[in-house]
C-alpha positions in Angstrom: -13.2 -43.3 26.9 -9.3 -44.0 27.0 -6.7 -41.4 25.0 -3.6 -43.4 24.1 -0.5 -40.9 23.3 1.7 -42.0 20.7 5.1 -40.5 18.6 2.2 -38.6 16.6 -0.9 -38.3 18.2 -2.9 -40.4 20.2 -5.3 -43.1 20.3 -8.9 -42.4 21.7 -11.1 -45.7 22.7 -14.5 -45.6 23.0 -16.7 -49.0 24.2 -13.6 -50.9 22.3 -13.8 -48.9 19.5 -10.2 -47.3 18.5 -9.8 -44.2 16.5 -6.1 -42.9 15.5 -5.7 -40.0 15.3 -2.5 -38.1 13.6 -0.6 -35.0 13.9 0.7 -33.3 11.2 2.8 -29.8 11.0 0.8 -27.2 8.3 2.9 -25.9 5.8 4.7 -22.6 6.1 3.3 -19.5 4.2 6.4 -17.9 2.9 8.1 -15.0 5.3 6.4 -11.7 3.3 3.1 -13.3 3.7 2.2 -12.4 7.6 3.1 -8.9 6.7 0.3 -8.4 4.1 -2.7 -7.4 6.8 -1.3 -4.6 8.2 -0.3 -3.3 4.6 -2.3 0.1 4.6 -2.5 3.0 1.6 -3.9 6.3 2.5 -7.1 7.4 0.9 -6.3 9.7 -2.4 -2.8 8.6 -2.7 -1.9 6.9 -5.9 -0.7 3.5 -6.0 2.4 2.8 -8.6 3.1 -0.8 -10.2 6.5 -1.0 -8.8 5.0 -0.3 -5.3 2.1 -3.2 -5.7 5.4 -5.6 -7.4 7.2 -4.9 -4.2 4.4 -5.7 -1.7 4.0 -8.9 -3.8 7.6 -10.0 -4.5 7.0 -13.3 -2.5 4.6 -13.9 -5.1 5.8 -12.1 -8.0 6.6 -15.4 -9.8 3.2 -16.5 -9.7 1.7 -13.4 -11.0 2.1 -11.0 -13.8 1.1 -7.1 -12.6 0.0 -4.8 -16.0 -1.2 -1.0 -15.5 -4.6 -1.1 -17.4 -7.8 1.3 -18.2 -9.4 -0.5 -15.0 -6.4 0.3 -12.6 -3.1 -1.7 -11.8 -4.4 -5.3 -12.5 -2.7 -8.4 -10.9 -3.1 -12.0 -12.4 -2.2 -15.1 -11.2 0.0 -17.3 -14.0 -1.9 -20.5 -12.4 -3.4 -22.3 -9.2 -2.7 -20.4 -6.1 -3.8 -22.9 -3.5 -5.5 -20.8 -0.7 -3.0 -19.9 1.7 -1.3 -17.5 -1.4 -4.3 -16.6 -2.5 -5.3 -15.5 1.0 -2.3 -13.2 1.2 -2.3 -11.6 -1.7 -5.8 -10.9 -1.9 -4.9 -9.2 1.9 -2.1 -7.3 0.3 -4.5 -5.9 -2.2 -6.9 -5.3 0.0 -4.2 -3.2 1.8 -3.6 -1.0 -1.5 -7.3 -0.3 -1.6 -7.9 -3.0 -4.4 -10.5 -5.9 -4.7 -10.7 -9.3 -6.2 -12.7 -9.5 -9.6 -14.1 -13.0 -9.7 -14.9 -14.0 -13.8 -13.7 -17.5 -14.1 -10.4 -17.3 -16.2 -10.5 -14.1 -16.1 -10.3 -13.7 -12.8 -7.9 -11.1 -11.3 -7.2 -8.6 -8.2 -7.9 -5.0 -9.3 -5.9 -1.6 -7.6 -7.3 1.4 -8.6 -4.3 4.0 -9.7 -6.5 7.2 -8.2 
């Protein structure tokens, strides 16, 4: 076996066979994202809209957040791609809520008590 480096990556041989290989930089989650884990609510406490709209502002564009009969309800306007989805589903995890998987209607859940 013989590893080749180039500019961007290397090239491995193996009994004259070559494979390329390519390194590429992941895209950037925006800044408010690595925050969202650590995001805690104590138990009993009640959650407000404007406090869930400010832990999600990064995202607020992509989402519309409604007060309803099931608790403070937060919809995504389209696609997410997975590394948004992944923090705000940690941010509503931190206020105590849940994600509510029903197709269209799919949707992260907060209860208000």
């Amino acid at each position: 076996m013989k590893v080749t480096p180039t500019g961007d990556g290397a090239v491995i041989t193996v009994n004259g066979v070559e494979v390329t290989v390519t390194v590429r930089a992941k895209p950037s989650v925006p800044a408010a994202a690595p925050a969202a884990p650590t995001l805690q609510v104590q138990e009993g406490r009640r959650v407000a809209v404007e406090t869930v709209k400010a832990r999600l502002a990064a995202f607020l564009s992509e989402l519309t957040v409604t007060e309803e009969a099931e608790g403070i309800v937060v919809r995504p306007t389209g696609y997410l791609g997975r590394d948004k989805f992944t923090s705000i589903a940690a941010t509503v995890r931190g206020l105590g809520g849940r994600y509510v998987s029903a197709g269209r209607e799919s949707r992260f859940v907060i209860p208000v008590e």
